[in-house]
C-alpha positions as a printed Julia matrix, in Angstrom:
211×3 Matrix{Float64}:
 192.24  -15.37  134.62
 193.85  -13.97  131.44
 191.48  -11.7   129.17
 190.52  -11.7   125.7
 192.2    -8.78  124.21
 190.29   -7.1   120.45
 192.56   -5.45  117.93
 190.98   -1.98  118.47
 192.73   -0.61  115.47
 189.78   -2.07  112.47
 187.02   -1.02  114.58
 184.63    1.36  113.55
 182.73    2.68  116.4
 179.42    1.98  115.99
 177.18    5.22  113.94
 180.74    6.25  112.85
 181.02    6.95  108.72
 183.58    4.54  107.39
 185.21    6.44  104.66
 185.1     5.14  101.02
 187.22    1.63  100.53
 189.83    2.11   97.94
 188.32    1.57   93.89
 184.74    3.0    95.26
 184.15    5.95   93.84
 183.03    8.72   95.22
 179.73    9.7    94.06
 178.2     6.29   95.07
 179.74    6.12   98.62
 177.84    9.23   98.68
 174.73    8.0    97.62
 175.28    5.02   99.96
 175.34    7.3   102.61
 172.03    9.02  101.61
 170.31    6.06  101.57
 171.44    4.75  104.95
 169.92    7.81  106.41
 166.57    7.37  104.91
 167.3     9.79  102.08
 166.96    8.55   98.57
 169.57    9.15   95.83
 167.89   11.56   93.59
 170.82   11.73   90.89
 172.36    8.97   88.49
 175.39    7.05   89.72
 177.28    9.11   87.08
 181.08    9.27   87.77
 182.85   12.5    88.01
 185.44   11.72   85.65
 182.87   11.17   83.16
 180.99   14.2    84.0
 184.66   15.93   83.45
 185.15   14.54   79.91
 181.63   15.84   78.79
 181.66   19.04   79.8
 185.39   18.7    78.41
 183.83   17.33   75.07
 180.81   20.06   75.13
 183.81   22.96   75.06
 185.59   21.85   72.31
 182.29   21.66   70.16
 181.72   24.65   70.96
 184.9    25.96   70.2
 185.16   24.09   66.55
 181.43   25.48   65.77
 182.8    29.0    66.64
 185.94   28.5    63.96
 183.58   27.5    61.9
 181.23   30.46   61.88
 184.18   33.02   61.91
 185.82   31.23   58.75
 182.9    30.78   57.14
 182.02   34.55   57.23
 185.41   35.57   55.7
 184.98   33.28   53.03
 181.6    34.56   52.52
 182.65   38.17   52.11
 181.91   39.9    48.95
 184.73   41.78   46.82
 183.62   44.74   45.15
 185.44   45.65   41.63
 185.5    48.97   40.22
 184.63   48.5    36.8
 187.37   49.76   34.09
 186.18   51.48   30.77
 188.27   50.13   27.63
 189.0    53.27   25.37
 187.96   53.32   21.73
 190.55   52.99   18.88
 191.77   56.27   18.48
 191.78   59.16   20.05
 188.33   59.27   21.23
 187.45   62.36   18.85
 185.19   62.05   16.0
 186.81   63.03   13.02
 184.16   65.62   11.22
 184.09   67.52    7.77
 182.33   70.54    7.46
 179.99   70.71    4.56
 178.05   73.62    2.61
 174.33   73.66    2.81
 174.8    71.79   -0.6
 176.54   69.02    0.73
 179.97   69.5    -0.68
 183.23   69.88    1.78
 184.35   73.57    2.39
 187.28   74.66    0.24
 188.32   76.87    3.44
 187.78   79.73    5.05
 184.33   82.46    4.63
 184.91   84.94    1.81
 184.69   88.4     3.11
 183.05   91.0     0.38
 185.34   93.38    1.64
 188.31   91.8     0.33
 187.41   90.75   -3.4
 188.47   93.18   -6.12
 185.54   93.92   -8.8
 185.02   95.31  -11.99
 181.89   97.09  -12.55
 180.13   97.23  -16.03
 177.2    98.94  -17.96
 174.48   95.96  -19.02
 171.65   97.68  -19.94
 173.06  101.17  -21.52
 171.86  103.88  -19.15
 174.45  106.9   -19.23
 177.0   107.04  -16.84
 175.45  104.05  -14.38
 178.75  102.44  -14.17
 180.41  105.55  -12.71
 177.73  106.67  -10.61
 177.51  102.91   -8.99
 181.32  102.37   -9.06
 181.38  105.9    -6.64
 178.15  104.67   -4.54
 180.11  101.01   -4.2
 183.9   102.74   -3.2
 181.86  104.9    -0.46
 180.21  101.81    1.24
 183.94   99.98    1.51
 184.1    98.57   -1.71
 187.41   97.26   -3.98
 186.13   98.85   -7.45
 189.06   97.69   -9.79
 187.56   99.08  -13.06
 184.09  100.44  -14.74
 183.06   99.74  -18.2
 180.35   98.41  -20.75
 178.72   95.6   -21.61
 176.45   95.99  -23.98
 172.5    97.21  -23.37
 170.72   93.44  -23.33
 170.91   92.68  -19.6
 167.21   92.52  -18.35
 168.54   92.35  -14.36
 172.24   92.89  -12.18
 174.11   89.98  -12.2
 177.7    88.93  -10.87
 179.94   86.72  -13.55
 183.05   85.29  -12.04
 186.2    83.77  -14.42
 187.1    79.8   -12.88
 188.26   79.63   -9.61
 186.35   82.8    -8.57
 182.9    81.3    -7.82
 183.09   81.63   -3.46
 184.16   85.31   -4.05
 180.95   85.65   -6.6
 178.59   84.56   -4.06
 179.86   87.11   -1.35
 179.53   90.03   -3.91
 176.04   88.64   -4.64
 174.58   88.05   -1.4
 176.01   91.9    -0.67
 173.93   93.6    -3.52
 171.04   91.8    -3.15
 170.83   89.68   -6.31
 170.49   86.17   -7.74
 173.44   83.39   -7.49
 176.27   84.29   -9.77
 176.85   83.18  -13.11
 180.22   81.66  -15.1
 181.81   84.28  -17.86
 181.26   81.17  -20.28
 178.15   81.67  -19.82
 177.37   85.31  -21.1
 177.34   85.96  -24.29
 179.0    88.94  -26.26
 180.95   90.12  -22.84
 184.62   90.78  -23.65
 186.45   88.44  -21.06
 189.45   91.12  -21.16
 187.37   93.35  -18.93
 186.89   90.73  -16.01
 189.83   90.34  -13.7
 187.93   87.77  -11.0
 184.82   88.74  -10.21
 182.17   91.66  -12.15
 178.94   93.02  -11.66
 177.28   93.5   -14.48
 174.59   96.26  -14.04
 170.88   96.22  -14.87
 167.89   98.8   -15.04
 167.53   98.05  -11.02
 171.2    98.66  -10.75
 172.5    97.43   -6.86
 169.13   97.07   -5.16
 170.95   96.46   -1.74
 171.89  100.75   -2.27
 168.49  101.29   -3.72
């Protein structure tokens, strides 16, 4: 009596797991399996090749966000400038004139008393005042050039200077004590001979600076 013989080689032995057939993926053979034991598939039927390629995806946003944020702070950045002066025309100095308490431009440098020669005449007629002042003038540091007279009408000591003289007039004044000097022009009867540059011309107070 011949017997039936069964390939044995396609069995699968009975509660054996057959193993996924070729195209199934794997994610739902395993969710088959979890749901021939009772157990229900909890997750999506989502393919691991796509999970792959999003997580793939999610990096490289990342990654162009972060190029973006690091390029756009650079080109944020600030650039400070030092700020450059531009020089005046010139030199930069002010160009200044010194004046006289009148106004008009310095002819040069301050007159010393010391150094001005003077003549020394008798105004008013008292005897021997020219002398006696022309000694009292040479003991104080005085340049006494000459002494003479000038007549007897002068009221008050005055200094007359010929032209060109008037800065060295106004030292001998200011010295003495008396009023701004006068031009020879403009003394009468006074012989012009007797004047080299600058004279005082004495009154009855004399040189009230030595009085």
């Amino acid at each position: 009596m011949a017997r039936l013989q069964t390939p044995q080689g396609d069995r699968t032995p009975a509660g054996a797991e057959r193993p996924p057939d070729e195209g199934q993926g794997l994610d739902d053979w395993f969710a088959k399996r979890l749901e021939s034991h009772g157990i229900p598939s909890r997750f999506p039927r989502t393919s691991v090749t796509r999970l792959l390629s999003l997580a793939g995806f999610a990096v490289a946003l990342l990654g162009l966000i972060w190029a973006f944020s690091v390029a756009g702070g650079t080109s944020s950045s600030t650039t400070t400038s030092t700020p450059t002066s531009t020089p005046k025309a010139g030199n930069g100095t002010p160009k200044t004139t010194q004046k006289t308490s009148k106004g008009k431009k310095s002819t040069g440098a301050k007159v010393s008393w010391r150094d001005v020669p003077v003549d020394v005449l008798n105004g008013f007629g008292g005897t021997g005042a020219a002398t006696a002042q022309q000694e009292l003038l040479t003991a104080n540091g005085w340049q006494v050039r000459s002494t003479g007279n000038a007549g007897t009408s002068v009221q008050q000591t005055v200094v007359v200077f010929t032209p060109g003289n008037r800065p060295k007039a106004v030292a001998v004044a200011k010295k003495i004590g008396v009023g701004a000097p006068v031009p020879l022009a403009s003394i009468s009867g006074l012989d012009p001979s007797v004047i080299s540059q600058v004279a005082i011309v004495l009154g009855p107070d004399l040189l009230p600076a030595y009085g």
